[in-house]
C-alpha positions as a Markdown table, in Angstrom:
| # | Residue | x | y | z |
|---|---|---|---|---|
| 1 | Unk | 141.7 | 66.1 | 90.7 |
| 2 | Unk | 145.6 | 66.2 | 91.0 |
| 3 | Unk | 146.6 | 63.0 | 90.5 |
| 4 | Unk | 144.1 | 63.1 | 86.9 |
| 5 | Unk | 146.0 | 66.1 | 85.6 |
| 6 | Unk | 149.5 | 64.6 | 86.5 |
| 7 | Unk | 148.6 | 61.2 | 85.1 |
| 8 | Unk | 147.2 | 63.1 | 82.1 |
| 9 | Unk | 150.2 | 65.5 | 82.0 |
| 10 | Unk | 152.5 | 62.4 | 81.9 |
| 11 | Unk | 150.8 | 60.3 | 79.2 |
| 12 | Unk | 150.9 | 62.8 | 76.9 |
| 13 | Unk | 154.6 | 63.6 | 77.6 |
| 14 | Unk | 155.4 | 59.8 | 77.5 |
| 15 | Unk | 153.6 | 60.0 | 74.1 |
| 16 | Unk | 155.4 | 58.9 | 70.5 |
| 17 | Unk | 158.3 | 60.4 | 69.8 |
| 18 | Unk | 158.2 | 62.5 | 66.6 |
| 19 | Unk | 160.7 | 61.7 | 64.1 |
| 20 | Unk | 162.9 | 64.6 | 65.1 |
| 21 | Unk | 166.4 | 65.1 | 66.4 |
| 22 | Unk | 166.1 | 65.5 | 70.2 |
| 23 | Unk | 166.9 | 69.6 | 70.4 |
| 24 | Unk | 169.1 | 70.4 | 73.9 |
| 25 | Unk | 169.3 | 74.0 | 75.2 |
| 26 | Unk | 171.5 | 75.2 | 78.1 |
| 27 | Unk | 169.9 | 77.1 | 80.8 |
| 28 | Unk | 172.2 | 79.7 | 82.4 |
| 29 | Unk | 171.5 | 83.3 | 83.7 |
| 30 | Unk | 172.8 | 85.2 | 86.6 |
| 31 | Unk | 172.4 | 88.6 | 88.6 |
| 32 | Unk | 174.7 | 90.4 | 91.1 |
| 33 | Unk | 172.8 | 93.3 | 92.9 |
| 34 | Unk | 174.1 | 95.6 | 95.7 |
| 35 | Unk | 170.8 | 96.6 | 97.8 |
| 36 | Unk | 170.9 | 99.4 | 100.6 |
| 37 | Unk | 168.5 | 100.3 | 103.0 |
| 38 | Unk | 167.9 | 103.8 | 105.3 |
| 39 | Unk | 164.5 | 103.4 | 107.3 |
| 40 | Unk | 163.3 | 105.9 | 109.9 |
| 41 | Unk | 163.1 | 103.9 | 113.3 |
| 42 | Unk | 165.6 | 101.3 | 112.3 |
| 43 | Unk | 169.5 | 102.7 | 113.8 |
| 44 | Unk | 171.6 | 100.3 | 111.1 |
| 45 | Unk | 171.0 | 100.5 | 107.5 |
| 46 | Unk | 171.2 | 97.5 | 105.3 |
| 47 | Unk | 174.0 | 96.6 | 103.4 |
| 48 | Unk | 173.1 | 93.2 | 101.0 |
| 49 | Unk | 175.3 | 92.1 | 98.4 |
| 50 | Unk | 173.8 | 88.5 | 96.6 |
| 51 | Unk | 174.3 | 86.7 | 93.4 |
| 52 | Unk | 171.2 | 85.0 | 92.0 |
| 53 | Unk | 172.0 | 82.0 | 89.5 |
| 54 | Unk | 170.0 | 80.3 | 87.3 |
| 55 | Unk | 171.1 | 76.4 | 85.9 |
| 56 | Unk | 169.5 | 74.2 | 83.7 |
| 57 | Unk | 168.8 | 72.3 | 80.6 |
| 58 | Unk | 165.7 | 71.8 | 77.9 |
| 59 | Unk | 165.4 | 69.2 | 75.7 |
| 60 | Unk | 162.7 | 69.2 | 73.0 |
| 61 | Unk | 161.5 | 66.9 | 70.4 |
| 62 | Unk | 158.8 | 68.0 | 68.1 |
| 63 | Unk | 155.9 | 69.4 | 70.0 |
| 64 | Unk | 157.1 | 68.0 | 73.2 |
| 65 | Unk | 160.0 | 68.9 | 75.5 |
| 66 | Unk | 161.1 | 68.7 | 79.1 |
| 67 | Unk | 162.9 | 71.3 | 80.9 |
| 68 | Unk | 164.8 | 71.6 | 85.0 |
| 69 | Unk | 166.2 | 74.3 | 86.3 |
| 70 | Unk | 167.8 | 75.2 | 89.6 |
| 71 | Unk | 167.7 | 78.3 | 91.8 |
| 72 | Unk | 170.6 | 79.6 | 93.9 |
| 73 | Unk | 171.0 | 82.8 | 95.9 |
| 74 | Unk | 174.3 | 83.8 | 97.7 |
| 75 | Unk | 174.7 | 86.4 | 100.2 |
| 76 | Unk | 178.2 | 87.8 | 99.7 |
| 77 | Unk | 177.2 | 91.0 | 101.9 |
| 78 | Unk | 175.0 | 89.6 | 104.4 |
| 79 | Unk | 174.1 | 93.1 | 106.3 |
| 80 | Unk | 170.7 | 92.7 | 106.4 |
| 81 | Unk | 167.6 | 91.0 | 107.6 |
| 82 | Unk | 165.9 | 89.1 | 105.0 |
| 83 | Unk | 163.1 | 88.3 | 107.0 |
| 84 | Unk | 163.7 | 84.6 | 108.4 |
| 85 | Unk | 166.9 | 84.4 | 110.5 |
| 86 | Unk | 168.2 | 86.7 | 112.9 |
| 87 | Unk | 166.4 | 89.7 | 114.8 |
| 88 | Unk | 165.3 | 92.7 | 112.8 |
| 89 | Unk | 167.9 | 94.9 | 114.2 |
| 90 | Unk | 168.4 | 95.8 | 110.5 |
| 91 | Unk | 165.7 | 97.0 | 107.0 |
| 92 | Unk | 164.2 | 93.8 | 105.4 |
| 93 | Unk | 165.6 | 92.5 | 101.9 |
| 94 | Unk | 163.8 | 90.1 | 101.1 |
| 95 | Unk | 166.3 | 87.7 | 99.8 |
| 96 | Unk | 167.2 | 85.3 | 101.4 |
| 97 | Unk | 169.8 | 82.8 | 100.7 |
| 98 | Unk | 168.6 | 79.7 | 99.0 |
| 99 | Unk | 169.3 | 76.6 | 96.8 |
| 100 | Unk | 166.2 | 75.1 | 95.6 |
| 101 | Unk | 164.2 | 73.6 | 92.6 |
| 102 | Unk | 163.2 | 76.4 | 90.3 |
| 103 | Unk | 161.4 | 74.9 | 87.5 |
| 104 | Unk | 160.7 | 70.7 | 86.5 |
| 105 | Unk | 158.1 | 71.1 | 83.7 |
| 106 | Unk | 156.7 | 68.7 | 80.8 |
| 107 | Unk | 155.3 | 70.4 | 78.0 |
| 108 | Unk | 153.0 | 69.9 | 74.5 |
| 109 | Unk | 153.2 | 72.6 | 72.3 |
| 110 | Unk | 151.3 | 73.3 | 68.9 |
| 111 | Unk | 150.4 | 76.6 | 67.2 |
| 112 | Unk | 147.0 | 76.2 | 68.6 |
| 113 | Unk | 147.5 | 74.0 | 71.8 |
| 114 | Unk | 149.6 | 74.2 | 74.8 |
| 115 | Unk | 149.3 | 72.2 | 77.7 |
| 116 | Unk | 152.2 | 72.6 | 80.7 |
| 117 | Unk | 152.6 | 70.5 | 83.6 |
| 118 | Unk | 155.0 | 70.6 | 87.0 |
| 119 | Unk | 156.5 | 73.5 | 88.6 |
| 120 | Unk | 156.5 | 76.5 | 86.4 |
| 121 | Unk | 156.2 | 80.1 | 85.7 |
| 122 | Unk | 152.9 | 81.6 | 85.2 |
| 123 | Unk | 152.8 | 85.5 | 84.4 |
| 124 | Unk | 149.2 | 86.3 | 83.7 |
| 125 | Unk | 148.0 | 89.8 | 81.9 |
| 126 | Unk | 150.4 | 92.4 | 83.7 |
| 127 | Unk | 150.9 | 90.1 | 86.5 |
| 128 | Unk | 149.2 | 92.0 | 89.0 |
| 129 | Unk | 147.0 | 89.3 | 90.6 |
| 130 | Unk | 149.7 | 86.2 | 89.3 |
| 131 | Unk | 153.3 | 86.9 | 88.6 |
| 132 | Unk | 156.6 | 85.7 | 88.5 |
| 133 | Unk | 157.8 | 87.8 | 91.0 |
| 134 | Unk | 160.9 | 88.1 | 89.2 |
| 135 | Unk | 163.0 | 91.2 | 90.4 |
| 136 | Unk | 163.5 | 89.3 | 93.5 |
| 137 | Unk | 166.5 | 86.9 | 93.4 |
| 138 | Unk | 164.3 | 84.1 | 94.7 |
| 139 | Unk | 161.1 | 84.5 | 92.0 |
| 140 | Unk | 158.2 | 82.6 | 92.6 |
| 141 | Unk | 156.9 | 79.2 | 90.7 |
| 142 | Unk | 153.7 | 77.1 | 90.9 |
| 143 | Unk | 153.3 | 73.6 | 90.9 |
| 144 | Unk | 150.5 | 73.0 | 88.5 |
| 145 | Unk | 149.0 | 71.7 | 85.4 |
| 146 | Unk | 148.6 | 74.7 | 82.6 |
| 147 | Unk | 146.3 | 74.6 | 79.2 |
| 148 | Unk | 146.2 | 77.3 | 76.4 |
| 149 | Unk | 144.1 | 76.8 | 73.9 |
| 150 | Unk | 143.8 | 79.4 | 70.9 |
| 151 | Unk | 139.7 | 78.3 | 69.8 |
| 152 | Unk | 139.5 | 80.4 | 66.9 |
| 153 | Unk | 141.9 | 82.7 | 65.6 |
| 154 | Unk | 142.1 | 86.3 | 67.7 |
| 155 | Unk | 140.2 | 84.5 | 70.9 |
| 156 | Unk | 142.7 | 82.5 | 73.6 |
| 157 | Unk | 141.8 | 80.5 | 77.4 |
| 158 | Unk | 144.2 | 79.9 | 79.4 |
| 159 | Unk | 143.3 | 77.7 | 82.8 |
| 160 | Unk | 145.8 | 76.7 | 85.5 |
| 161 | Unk | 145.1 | 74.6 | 87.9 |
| 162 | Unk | 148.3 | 75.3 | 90.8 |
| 163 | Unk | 148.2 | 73.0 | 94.3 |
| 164 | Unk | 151.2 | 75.1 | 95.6 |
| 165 | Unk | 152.8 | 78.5 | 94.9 |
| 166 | Unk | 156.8 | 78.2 | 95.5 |
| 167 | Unk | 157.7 | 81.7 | 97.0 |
| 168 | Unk | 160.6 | 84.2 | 97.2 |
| 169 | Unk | 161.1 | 83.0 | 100.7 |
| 170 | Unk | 162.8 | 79.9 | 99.4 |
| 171 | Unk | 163.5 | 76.3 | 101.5 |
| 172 | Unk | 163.7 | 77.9 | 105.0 |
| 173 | Unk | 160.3 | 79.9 | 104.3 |
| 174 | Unk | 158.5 | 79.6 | 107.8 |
| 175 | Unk | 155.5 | 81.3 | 109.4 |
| 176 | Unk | 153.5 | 84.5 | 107.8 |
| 177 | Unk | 157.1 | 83.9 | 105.4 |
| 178 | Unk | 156.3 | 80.4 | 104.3 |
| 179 | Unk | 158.3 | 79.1 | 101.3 |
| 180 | Unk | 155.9 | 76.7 | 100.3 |
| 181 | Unk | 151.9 | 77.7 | 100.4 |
| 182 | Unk | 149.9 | 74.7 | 99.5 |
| 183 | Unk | 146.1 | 75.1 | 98.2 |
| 184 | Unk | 143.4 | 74.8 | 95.3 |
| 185 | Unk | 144.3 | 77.4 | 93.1 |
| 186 | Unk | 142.5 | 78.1 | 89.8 |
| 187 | Unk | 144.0 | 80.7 | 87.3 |
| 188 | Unk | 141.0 | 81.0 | 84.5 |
| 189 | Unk | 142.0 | 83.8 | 81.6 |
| 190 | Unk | 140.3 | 84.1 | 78.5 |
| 191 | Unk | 141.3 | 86.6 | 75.9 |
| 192 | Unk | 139.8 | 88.5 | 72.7 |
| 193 | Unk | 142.1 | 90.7 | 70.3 |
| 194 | Unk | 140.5 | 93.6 | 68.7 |
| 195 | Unk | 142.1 | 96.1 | 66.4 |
| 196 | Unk | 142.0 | 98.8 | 69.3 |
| 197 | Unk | 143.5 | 95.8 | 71.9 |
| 198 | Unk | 142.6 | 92.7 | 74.0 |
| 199 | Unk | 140.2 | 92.4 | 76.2 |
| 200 | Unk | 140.4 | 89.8 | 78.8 |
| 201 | Unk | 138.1 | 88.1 | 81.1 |
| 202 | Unk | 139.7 | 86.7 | 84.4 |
| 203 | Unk | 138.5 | 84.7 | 87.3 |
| 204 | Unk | 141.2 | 83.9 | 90.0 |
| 205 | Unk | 141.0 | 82.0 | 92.9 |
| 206 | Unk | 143.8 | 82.6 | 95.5 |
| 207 | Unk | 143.9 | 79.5 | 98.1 |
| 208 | Unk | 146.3 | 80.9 | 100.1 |
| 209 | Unk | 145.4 | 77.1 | 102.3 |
| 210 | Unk | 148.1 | 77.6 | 105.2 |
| 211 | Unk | 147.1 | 78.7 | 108.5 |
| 212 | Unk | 150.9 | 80.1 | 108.5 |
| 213 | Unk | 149.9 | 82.6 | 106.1 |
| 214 | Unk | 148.0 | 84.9 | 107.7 |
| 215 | Unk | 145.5 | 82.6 | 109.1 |
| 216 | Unk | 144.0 | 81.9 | 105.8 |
| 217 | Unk | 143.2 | 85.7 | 105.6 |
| 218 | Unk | 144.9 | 86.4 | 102.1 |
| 219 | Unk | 142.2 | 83.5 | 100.4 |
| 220 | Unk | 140.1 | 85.3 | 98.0 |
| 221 | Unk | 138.5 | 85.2 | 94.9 |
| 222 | Unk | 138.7 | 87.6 | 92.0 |
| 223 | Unk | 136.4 | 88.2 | 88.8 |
| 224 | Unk | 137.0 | 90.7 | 86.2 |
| 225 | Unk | 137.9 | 91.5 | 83.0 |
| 226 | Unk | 140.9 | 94.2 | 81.6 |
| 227 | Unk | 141.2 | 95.7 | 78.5 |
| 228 | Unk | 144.9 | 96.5 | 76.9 |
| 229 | Unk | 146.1 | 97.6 | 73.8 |
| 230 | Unk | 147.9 | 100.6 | 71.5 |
| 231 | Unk | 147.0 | 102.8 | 69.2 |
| 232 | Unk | 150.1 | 104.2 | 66.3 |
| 233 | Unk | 149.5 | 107.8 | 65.4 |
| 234 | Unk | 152.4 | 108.4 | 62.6 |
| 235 | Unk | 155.5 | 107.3 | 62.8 |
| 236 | Unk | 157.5 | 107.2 | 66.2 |
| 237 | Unk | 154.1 | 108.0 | 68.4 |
| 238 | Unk | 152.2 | 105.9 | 70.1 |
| 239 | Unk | 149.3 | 105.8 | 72.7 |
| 240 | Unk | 149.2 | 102.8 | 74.8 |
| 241 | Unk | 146.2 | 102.4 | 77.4 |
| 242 | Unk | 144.7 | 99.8 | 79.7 |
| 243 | Unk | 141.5 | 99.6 | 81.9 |
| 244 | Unk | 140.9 | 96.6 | 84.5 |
| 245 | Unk | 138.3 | 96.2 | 87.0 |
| 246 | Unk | 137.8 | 93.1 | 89.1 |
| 247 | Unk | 135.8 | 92.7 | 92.4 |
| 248 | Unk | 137.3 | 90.3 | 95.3 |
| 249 | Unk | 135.6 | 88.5 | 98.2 |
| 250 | Unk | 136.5 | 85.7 | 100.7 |
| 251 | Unk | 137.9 | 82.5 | 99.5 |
| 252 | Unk | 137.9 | 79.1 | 100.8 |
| 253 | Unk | 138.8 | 78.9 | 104.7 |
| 254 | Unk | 138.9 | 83.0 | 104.8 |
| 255 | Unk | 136.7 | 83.6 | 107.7 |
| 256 | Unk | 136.9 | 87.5 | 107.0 |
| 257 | Unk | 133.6 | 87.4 | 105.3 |
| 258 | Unk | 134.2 | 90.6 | 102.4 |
| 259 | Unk | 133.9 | 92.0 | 99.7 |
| 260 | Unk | 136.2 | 94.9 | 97.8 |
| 261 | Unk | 136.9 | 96.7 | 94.5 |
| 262 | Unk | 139.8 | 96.9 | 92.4 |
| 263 | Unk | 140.1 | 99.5 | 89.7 |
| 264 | Unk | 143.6 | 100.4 | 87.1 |
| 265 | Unk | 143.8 | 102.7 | 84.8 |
| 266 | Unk | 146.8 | 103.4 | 82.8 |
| 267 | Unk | 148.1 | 105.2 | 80.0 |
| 268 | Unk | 151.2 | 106.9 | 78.1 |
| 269 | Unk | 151.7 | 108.5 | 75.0 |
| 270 | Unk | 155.3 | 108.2 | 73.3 |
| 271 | Unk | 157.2 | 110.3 | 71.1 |
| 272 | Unk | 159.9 | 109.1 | 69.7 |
| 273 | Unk | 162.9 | 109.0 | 72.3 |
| 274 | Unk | 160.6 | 110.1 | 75.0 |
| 275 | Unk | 157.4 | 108.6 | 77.4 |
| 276 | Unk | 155.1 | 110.3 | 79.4 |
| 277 | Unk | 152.1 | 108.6 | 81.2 |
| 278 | Unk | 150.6 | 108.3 | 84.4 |
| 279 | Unk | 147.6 | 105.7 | 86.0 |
| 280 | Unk | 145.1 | 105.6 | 88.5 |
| 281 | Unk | 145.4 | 102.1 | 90.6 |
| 282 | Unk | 142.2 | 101.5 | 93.3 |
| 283 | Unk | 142.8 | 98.5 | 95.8 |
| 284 | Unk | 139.3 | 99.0 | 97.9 |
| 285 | Unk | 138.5 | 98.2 | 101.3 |
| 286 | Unk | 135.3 | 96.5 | 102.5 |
| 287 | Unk | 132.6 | 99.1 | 103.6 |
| 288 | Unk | 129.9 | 98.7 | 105.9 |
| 289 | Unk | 130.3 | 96.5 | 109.6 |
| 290 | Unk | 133.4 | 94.9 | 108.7 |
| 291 | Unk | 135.3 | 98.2 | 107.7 |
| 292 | Unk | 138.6 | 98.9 | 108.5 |
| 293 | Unk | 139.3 | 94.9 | 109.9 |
| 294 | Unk | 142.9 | 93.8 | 108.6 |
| 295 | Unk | 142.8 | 92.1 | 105.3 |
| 296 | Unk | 138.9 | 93.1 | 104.4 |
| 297 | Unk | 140.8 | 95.3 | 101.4 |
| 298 | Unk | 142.0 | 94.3 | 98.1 |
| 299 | Unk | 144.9 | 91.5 | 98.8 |
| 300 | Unk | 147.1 | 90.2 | 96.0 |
| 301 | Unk | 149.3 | 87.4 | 97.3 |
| 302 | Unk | 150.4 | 86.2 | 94.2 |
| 303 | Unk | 151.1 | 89.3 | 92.3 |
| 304 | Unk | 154.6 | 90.6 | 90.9 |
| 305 | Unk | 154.4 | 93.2 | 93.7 |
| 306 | Unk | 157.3 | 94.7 | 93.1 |
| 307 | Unk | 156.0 | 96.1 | 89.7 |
| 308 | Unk | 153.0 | 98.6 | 91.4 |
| 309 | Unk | 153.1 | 100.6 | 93.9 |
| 310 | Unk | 156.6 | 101.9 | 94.5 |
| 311 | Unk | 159.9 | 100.4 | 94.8 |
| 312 | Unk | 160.3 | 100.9 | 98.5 |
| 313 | Unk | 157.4 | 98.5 | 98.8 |
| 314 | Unk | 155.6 | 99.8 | 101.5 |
| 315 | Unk | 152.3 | 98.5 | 100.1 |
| 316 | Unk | 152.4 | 94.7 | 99.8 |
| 317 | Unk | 149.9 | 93.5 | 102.4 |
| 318 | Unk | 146.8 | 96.0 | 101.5 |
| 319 | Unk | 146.0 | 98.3 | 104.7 |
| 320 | Unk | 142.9 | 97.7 | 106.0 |
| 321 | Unk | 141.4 | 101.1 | 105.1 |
| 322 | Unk | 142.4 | 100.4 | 101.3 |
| 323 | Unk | 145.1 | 102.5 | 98.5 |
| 324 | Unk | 144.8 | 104.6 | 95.7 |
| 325 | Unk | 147.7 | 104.8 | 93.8 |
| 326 | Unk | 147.9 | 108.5 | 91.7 |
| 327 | Unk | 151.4 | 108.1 | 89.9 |
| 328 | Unk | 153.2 | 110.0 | 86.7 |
| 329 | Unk | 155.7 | 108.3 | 84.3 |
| 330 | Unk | 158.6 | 109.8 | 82.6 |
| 331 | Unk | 161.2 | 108.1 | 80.4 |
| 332 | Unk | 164.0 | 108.7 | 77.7 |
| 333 | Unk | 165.8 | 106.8 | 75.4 |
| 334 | Unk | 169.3 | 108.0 | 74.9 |
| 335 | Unk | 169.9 | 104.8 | 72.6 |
| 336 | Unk | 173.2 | 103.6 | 71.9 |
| 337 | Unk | 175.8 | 105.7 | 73.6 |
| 338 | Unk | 179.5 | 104.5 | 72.9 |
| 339 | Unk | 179.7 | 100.7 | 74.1 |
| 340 | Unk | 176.5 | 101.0 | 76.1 |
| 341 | Unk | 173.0 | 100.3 | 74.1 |
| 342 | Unk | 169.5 | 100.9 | 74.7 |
| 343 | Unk | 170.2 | 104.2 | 77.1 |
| 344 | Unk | 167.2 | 104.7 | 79.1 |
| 345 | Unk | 166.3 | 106.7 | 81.8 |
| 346 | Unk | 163.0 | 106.6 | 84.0 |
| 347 | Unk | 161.1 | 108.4 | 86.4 |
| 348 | Unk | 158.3 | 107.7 | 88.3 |
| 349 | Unk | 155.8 | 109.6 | 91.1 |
| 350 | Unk | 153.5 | 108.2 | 93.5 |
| 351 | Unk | 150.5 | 109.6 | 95.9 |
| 352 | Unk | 148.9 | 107.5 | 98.0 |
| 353 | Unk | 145.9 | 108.2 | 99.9 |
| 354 | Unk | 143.4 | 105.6 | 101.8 |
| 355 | Unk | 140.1 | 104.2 | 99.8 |
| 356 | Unk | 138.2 | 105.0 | 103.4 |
| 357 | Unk | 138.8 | 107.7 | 105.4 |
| 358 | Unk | 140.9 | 110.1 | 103.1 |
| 359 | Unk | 143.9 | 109.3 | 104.4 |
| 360 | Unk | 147.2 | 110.5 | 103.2 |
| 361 | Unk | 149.6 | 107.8 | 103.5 |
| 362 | Unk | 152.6 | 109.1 | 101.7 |
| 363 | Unk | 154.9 | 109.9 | 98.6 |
| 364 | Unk | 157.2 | 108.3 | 96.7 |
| 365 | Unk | 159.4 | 108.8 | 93.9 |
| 366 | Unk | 161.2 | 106.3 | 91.8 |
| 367 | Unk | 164.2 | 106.6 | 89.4 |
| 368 | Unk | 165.8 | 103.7 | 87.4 |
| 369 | Unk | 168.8 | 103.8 | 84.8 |
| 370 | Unk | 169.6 | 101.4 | 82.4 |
| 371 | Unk | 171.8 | 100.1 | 79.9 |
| 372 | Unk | 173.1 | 96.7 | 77.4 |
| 373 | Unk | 176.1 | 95.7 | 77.4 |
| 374 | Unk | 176.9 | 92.6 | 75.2 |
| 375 | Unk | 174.8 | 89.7 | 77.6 |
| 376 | Unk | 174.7 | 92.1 | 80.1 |
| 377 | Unk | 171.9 | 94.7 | 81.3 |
| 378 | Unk | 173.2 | 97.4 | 83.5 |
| 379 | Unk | 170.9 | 98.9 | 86.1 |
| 380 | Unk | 171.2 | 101.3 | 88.6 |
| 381 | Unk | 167.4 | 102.1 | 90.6 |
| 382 | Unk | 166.4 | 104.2 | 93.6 |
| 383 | Unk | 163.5 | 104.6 | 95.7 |
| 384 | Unk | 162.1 | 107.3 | 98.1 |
| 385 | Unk | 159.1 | 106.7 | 100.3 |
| 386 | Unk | 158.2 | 110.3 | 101.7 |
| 387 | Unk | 155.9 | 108.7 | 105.7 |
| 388 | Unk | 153.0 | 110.7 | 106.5 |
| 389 | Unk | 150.0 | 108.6 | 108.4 |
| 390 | Unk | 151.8 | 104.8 | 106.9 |
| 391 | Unk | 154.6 | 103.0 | 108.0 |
| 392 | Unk | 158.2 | 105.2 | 108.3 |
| 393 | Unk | 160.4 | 107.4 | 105.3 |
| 394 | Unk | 162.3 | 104.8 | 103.4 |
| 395 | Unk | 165.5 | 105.1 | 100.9 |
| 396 | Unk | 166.5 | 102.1 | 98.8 |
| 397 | Unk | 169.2 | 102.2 | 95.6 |
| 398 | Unk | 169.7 | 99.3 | 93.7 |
| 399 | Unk | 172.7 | 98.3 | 91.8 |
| 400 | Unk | 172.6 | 95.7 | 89.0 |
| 401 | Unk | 173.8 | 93.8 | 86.6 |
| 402 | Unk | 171.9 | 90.8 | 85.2 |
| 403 | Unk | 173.9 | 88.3 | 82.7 |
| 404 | Unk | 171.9 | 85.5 | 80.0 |
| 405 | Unk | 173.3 | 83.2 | 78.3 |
C-alpha cells in the first residue's frame, strides 16, 4: 500500500508543468527560549537555554510545488535532562538537541483538491488526538501520503495515510523516547459547515508499531465526531463553543484488550478586549476486570499535548485510573502599547480529579504574556502544578521570543 501512494504521489508531482514562472519562497524562522524547572523530589532545578531554527525553500509552479525544510535545536544552557542522555539528576525538558529533516513534501493543490505526500505536518481539528506538537523546539512530522477533497461546497474529507510519526525526541530518540515510531497509521476526518459551526466526524488509528514504545500499549483506535463553531452577538461579542466525543479501544498489536471514553466540552464568551471561558475535558479509564491496568485509559500519542492539560505537563501518558480536566479561562487584550502590539494577557485554572475512584490529583494554574514586535512575538509563560495523590508540585516559567521571516 506504500509503495502505490508514493508511486502515485510522484507521478502526479512529475506531471506537466503549467505554463507558469517557477515561484521560490525562503523558509526561515527561529525561537530562543529560556526554560526553568523546580520539582519537589528533584535537589537541582533545571536551567535550559536552546535556539530552535527552521531552514528551507519552496518552489511552486501552478498547482504543484515541492518544499524541504531542516530542523535544528541548540542547547546553549544545557542544565537539564532532556530525557535521552545523562542521568535524571535534574527536571526533564524535553528538548533535546537535534539536527534533522523537518519536512520533504510534494504537493497538488486546487481549490477543490489537495493531495500531499512525504514528511509533513498534519494538525487535525484542535489537534488533540494528531498535532504538530509545535511549542516544543523539536515538533513532530509524519511521513505519509495526505488527500483533501472539498465534495461539495460546505462538506470536506481529509484521509492520511502516515507509516511513521517523526517525534520531538529527534535523531538520538531511543527506548519509551523513540525518535522515529514506525506503523499503519490512518487519519480519516470528514467535515460539514453549518451556519452555527462544523461538525466533524473522525476515525483515527494510532499504530504506535514499536515494541520501544510502550510495548505497543499506546496502539488504539478512536471514532467520534466534534462539533465547533461561533456565534456573533453585536458587535465586539462573541460566543465560541465546542463539543467532541470519541470512544477508544485497542489497536493493532495492543495486547491490553479496552475500551474508554473521551468527552470535551469548551466554551468562552468575548467582550471586546476581554475573554472568559472555561471546559470540561474527560480522558476515561476502562471499567470492569481490566480497571485501573496502566494504559487501559484514554491515550493520545500523537496529540499537541502541550495544548490541554496544563503547562507543567504532568498528564501526558493518561493514569490508569483516567482525568477529568475542570479548567477556567481568562484573557485581555491591552492592544498596541507603545512599540509592542497585540498586548495580551492570559490566565488559566486547572482541577484534576481521577475518572475512577474520585481521586484528587492536583491543581494547576497557568499564566502567559504576550506581545509583537516587528517579526518577532514576545512571550513570557509560567506554570504551577499544586501535587496532591499525582506525581510531585511542579514550577516551570518560560521565556520566549520566536522570529519568521
Amino acid at each position: 500500500m506504500r509503495k502505490v501512494i508514493i508511486t502515485a504521489a510522484a507521478l502526479a508531482a512529475a506531471g506537466p508543468a503549467c505554463a507558469q514562472d517557477i515561484v521560490v519562497k525562503p523558509l526561515i524562522d527561529a525561537r530562543l527560549r529560556s526554560e526553568t524547572v523546580h520539582q519537589d523530589g528533584v535537589a537541582t532545578d533545571a536551567e535550559a537555554v536552546t535556539l530552535r531554527v527552521r531552514a528551507g525553500v519552496s518552489a511552486t509552479d501552478g498547482a504543484f510545488s515541492a518544499l524541504a525544510e531542516a530542523q535544528g535545536n541548540l542547547a546553549i544552557v544545557p542544565h537539564y535532562y532532556d530525557g535521552l542522555h545523562g542521568a535524571a539528576t535534574r527536571p526533564l525538558v524535553a528538548d533535546p538537541q537535534n539536527v534533522a529533516l523537518y519536512r520533504a513534501q510534494l504537493q497538488y493543490r486546487t481549490k477543490t483538491f489537495t493531495v500531499t505526500g512525504g514528511r509533513q505536518r498534519i494538525a487535525l481539528d484542535d489537534e488533540r488526538f494528531v498535532g504538530a506538537a509545535n511549542f516544543r523546539q523539536n515538533g513532530q512530522t509524519f511521513d505519509a501520503a495526505r488527500v483533501e477533497w472539498l465534495v461539495i461546497p460546505h462538506f470536506k474529507a481529509d484521509v492520511s495515510y502516515a507509516w511513521s510519526d517523526r517525534t520531538i525526541w529527534g535523531v538520538d530518540g531511543r527506548g519509551v523516547r523513540p525518535g522515529v515510531v514506525p506503523g499503519e497509521n490512518v487519519f480519516a476526518n470528514v467535515a460539514y459547515g453549518t451556519p452555527f459551526g462544523t461538525l466533524t466526524g473522525f476515525a483515527y488509528l494510532v499504530d504506535q508499531d514499536s515494541i520501544a514504545a510502550q510495548g505497543y500499549r499506546l496502539a488504539n483506535q478512536n471514532y467520534g465526531g466534534r462539533f465547533a463553531g461561533a456565534h456573533p452577538f453585536a458587535r465586539g461579542v462573541k460566543l465560541s463553543y465546542a463539543l467532541s466525543y470519541a470512544s477508544q479501544s485497542n489497536y493493532h498489536r495492543n495486547l491490553n484488550r479496552y475500551r474508554a471514553d473521551y468527552y470535551l466540552i469548551d466554551g468562552a464568551l468575548d467582550v471586546h478586549r476581554v475573554r472568559v471561558g472555561g471546559g470540561y475535558e474527560v480522558l476515561g479509564a476502562a471499567h470492569g476486570a481490566i480497571a485501573g491496568t496502566a494504559f487501559t485509559s484514554v491515550q493520545t500519542p500523537d496529540a499537541t499535548q502541550f495544548k490541554f492539560n496544563g503547562w507543567a505537563n504532568k498528564f501526558l501518558i493518561t493514569p490508569p485510573n483516567g482525568l477529568h480536566d475542570l479548567y477556567g479561562t481568562g484573557s485581555y487584550s491591552f492592544g498596541n502599547v507603545g512599540a509592542l502590539k497585540a498586548v495580551t494577557f492570559q490566565a488559566v485554572g486547572h482541577r484534576f480529579t481521577s475518572d475512577r475512584l474520585g481521586q484528587h490529583y492536583g491543581d494547576e494554574v497557568d499564566l502567559l504574556a504576550s506581545a509583537k514586535v516587528g517579526r518577532f512575538l514576545l512571550s513570557l509563560r509560567g506554570a504551577d502544578y499544586w501535587s496532591d495523590k499525582f506525581a510531585t508540585t511542579t514550577r516551570k516559567g518560560w521565556v520566549q521570543v520566536d522570529w519568521l521571516y
